[in-house]
C-alpha positions as a printed Julia matrix, in Angstrom:
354×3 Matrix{Float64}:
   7.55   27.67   10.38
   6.48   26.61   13.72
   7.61   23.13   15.71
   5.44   21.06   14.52
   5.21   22.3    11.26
   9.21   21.76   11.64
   9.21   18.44   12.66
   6.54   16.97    9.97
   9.0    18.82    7.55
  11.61   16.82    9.23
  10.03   13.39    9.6
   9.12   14.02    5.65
  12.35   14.62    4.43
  13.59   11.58    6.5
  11.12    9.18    4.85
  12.05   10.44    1.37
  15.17    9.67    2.04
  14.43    6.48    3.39
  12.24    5.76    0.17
  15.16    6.84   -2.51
  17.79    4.66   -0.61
  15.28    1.86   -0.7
  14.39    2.2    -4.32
  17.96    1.86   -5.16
  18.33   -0.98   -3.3
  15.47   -2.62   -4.78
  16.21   -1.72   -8.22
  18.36   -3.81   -9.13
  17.52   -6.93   -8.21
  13.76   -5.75   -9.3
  14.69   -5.46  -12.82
  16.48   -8.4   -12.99
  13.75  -10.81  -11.96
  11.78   -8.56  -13.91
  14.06   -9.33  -16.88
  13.92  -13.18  -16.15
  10.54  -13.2   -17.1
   9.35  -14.93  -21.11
   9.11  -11.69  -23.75
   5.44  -11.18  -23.58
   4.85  -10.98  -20.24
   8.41   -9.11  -19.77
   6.96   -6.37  -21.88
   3.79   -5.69  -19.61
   5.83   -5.61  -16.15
   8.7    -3.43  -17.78
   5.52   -1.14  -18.93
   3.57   -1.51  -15.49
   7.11   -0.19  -13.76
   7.74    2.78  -15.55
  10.93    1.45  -17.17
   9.51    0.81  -20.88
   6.72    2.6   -22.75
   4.38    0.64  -24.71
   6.84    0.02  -27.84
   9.51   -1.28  -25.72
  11.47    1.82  -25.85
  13.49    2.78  -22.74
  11.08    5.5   -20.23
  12.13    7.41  -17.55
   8.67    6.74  -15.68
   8.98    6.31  -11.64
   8.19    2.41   -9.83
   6.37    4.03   -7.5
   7.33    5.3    -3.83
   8.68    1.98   -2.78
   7.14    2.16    0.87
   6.52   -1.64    0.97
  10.64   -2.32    0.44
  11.59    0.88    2.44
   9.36   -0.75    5.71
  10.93   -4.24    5.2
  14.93   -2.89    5.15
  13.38    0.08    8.25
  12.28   -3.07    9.89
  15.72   -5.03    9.56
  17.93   -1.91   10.75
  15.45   -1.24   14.23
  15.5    -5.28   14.9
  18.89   -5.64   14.35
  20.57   -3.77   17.77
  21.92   -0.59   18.26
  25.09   -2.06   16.76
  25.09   -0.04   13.51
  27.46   -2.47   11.3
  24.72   -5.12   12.33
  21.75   -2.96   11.46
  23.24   -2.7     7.92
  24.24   -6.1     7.23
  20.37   -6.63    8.18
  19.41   -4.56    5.98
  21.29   -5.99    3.03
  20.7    -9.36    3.7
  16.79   -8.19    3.56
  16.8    -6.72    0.12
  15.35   -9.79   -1.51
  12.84   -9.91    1.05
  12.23   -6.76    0.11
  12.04   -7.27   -3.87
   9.39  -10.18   -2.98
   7.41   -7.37   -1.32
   7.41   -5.02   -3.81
   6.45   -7.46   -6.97
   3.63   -8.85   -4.46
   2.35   -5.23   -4.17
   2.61   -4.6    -8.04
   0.92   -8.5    -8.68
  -2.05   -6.59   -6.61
  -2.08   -2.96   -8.86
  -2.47   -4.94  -12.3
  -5.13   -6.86  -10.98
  -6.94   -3.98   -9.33
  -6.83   -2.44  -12.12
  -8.16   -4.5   -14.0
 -10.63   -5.07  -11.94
 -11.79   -1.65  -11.24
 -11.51   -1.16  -14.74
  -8.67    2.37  -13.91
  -7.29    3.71  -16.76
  -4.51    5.09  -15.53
  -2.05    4.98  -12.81
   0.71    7.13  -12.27
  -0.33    9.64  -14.79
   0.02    7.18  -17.89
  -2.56    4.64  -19.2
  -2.82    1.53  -17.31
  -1.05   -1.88  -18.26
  -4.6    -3.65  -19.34
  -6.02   -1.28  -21.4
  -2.36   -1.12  -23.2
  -2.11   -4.82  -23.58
  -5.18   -6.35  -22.46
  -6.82   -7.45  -19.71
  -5.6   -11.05  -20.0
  -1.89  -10.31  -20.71
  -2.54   -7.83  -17.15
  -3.32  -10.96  -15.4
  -0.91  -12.82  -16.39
   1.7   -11.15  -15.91
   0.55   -9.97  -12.5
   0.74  -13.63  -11.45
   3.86  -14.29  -12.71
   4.92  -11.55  -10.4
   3.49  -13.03   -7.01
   5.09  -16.51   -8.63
   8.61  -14.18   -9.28
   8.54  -13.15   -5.4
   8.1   -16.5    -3.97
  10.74  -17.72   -5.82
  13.0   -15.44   -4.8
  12.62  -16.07   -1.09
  12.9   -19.75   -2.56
  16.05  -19.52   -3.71
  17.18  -16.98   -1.25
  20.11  -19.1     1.14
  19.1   -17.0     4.5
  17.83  -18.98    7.46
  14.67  -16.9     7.47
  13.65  -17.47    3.85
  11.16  -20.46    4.48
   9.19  -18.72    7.58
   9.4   -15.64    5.01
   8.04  -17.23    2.31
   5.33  -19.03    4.34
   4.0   -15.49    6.19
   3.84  -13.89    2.03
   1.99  -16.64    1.01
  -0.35  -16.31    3.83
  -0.22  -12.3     3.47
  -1.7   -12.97   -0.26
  -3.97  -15.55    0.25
  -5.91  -12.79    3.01
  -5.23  -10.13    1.09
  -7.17  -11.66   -2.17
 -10.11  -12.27    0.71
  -9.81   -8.43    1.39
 -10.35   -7.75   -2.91
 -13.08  -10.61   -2.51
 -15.11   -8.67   -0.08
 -13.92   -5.17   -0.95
 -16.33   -6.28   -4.56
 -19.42   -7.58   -2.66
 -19.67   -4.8    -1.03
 -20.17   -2.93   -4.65
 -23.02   -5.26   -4.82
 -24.51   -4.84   -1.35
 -26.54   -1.55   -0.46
 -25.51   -1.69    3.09
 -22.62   -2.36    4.3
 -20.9    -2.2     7.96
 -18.21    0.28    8.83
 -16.61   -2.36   11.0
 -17.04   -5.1     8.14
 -15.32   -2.2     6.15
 -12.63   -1.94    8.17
 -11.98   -5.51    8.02
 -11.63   -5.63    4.61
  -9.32   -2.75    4.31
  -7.12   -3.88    6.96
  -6.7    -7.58    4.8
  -6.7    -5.56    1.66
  -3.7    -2.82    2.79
  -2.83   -3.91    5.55
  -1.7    -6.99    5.59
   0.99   -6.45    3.02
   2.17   -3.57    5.3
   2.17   -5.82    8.11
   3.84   -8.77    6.39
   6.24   -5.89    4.75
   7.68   -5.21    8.4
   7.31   -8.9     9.94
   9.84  -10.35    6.89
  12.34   -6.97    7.93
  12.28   -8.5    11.51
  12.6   -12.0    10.48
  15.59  -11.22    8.63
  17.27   -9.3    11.62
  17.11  -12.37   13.77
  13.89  -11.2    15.56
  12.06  -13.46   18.12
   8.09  -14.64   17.51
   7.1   -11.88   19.64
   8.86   -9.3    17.69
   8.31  -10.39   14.92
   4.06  -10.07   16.14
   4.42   -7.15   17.36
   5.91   -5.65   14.04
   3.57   -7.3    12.1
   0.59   -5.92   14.05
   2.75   -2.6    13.62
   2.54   -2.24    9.97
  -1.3    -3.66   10.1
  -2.01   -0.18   11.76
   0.07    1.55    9.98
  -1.51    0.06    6.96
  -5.17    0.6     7.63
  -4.24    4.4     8.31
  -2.52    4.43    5.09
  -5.81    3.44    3.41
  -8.0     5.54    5.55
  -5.93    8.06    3.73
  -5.49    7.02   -0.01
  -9.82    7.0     0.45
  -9.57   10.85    1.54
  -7.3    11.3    -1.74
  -9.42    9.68   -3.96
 -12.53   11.49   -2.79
 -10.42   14.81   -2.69
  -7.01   14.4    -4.1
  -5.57   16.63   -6.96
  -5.92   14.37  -10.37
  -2.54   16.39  -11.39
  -0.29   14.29   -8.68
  -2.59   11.22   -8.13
  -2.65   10.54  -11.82
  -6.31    9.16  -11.99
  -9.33   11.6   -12.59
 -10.81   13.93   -9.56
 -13.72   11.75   -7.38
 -12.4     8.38   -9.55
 -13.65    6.85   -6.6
 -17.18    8.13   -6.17
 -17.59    7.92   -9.86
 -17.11    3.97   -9.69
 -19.65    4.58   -6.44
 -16.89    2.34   -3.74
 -17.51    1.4    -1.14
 -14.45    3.16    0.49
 -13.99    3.99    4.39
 -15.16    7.91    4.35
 -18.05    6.83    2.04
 -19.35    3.89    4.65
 -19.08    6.18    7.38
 -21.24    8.24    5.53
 -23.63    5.68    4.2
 -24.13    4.46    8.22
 -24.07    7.63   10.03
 -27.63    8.57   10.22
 -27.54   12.0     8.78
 -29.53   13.27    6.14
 -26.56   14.09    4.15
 -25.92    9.96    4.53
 -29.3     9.67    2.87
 -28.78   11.85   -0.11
 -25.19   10.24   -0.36
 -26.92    6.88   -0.81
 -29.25    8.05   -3.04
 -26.6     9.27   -6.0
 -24.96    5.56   -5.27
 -28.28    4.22   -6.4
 -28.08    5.3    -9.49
 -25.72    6.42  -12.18
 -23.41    8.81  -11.36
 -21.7    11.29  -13.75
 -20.05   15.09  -13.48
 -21.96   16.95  -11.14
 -23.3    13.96   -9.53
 -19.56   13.46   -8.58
 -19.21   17.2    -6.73
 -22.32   16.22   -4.92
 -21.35   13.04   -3.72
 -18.23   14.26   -2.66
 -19.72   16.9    -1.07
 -22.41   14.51    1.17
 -19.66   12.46    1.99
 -18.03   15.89    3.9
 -21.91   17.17    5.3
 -22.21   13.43    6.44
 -19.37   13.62    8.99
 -17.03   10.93    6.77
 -13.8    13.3     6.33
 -13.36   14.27    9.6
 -13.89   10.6    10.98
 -11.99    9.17    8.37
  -8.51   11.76    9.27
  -8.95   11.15   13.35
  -9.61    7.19   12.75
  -6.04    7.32   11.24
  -4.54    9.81   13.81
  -5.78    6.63   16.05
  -4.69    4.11   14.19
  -1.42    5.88   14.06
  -1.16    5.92   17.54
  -2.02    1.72   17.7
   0.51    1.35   15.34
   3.47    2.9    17.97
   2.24    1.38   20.74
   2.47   -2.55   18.84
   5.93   -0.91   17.67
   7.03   -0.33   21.33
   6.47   -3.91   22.25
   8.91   -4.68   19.61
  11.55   -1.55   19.83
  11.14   -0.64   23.31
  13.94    2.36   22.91
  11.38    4.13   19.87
  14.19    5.98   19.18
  16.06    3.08   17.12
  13.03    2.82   15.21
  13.51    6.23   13.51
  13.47    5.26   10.32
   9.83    2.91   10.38
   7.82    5.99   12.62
   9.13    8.38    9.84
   7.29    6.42    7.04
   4.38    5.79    8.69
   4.25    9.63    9.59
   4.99    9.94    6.03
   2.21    7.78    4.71
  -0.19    9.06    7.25
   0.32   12.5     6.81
   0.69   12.69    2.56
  -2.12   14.45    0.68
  -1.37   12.78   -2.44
């Protein structure tokens, strides 16, 4: 194994760890405002998070990665000093924050799916077409109602200005799903109008994730900012990614078929810098989005998308996103090396395949 090949493997083990310690930090309080909620609705979120299958019988299903939580207690730890008892009290006191975070991001994957119309996420069938598409809903928004309460209730001194920046967070990030389905309507659409909407879509809840972790340390406004722009970076490199994988990931560890994208003909960030980039592959790329689109239609597309020059753009717009993201987290953590833990899991999300 070479150096750099050594220190991705190092930066990736860091961030896993990172993620497990957050999970079970998150976990419990998770499932008990999960728990809080009336039977019905219950049901669907204990379903949705891997903890029940559809009869209510205990699973052994995953939550997901937890990168949202893990970026909010990062966050806390690098804003808190070098003082390492104060970095962890930080972090603690942040866990609810983080909780809200995580039930905001899971209030967004029922309604996607739903309105997407997935059938499965994380390898299993999806919570509407288990229960329904209005049961989905619901309980979705009794999730983003769950989180605000519990920066409500929560007696730290930054719970107001947290709740306030997660309400905002939502409200754009709903604008983000707003445009990201006119653009299904629209034959044309603008890469930069694309990256708009991705960057409200993902992220803003990235950015917010980080901006509540510095809020809770104590931070300053200009901190704070700076780690909010941070995770906005981060975020939009994050999604410039999860478009690659679902053009190209492997169905067997995204848990949604191969091309699930393409085959509902997005409007994702590879495919508009495809669409727009003049070439004739662009054209013929275009002209499968026209119409209807089905097995080898799929390869095809996929493959246009690649002629057309959207991969490789897609990859180095992250690498420079990425490198945004460090330089907004500098202003913030000017000593980069107290900020181990937040560059790890952006390396992390930036550099996964699945």
């Amino acid at each position: 194994m070479g150096t750099t090949e050594a220190v991705a493997a190092g930066e990736g083990q860091e961030a896993a760890a990172l993620l497990e310690q957050a999970r079970g930090a998150v976990d419990p309080l998770l499932r008990r405002a999960v728990g809080s909620l009336p039977g019905s609705m219950r049901r669907v979120a204990m379903y949705h998070f891997g903890w029940e299958a559809a009869d209510g019988t205990a699973a052994a299903g995953g939550a997901g990665k937890a990168i949202r939580p893990a970026l909010v207690l990062a966050a806390a730890r690098a804003l808190a000093g070098p003082d390492g008892a104060a970095a962890a009290d930080a972090s603690d006191a942040a866990v609810r924050a983080a909780v809200a975070v995580e039930l905001a991001h899971n209030f967004t994957l029922l309604h996607d799916d739903v309105i997407d119309r997935d059938a499965t996420r994380r390898g299993r069938p999806t919570a509407w077409t288990v229960f329904g598409t209005a049961d989905a809903i619901i309980t979705g928004d009794a999730m983003m109602a769950l989180a605000l309460r519990l920066l409500a209730e929560d007696p730290h001194p930054a719970s107001a200005a947290a709740a306030a920046r997660l309400a905002a967070c939502i409200v754009e990030l709903c604008a983000g799903q707003q445009a990201d389905c006119a653009f299904e309507q629209r034959p044309q659409v603008p890469l930069e109008e694309c990256l708009v909407m991705a960057t409200a879509k993902t992220g803003a809840l990235l950015g917010c994730s980080c901006a509540l972790g510095a809020l809770y340390a104590g931070a300053g406004e200009d901190e704070v900012e700076a780690m909010n722009a941070f995770g906005r970076e981060a975020g939009l490199a994050f999604q410039l990614i999860d478009d690659l994988i679902g053009i190209w990931g492997d169905p067997g560890h995204t848990g949604k078929p191969a091309g699930a994208d393409l085959l509902a003909r997005k409007k994702s960030l590879p495919v508009v810098a495809a669409l727009t980039s003049g070439t004739e592959a662009g054209e013929e790329l275009a002209a499968l989005y026209a119409g209807p689109m089905e097995g080898e239609d799929v390869r095809r597309a996929a493959d246009a998308v690649e002629r057309a020059g959207g991969r490789d753009w897609a990859q180095a717009h992250a690498a420079d996103r990425m490198g945004r993201a460090v330089q907004q987290l500098s202003r913030a953590v000017p000593d980069l090396g107290a900020a181990g833990g937040l560059l790890a899991l952006a390396e992390f999300v930036t550099r996964r395949t699945r």
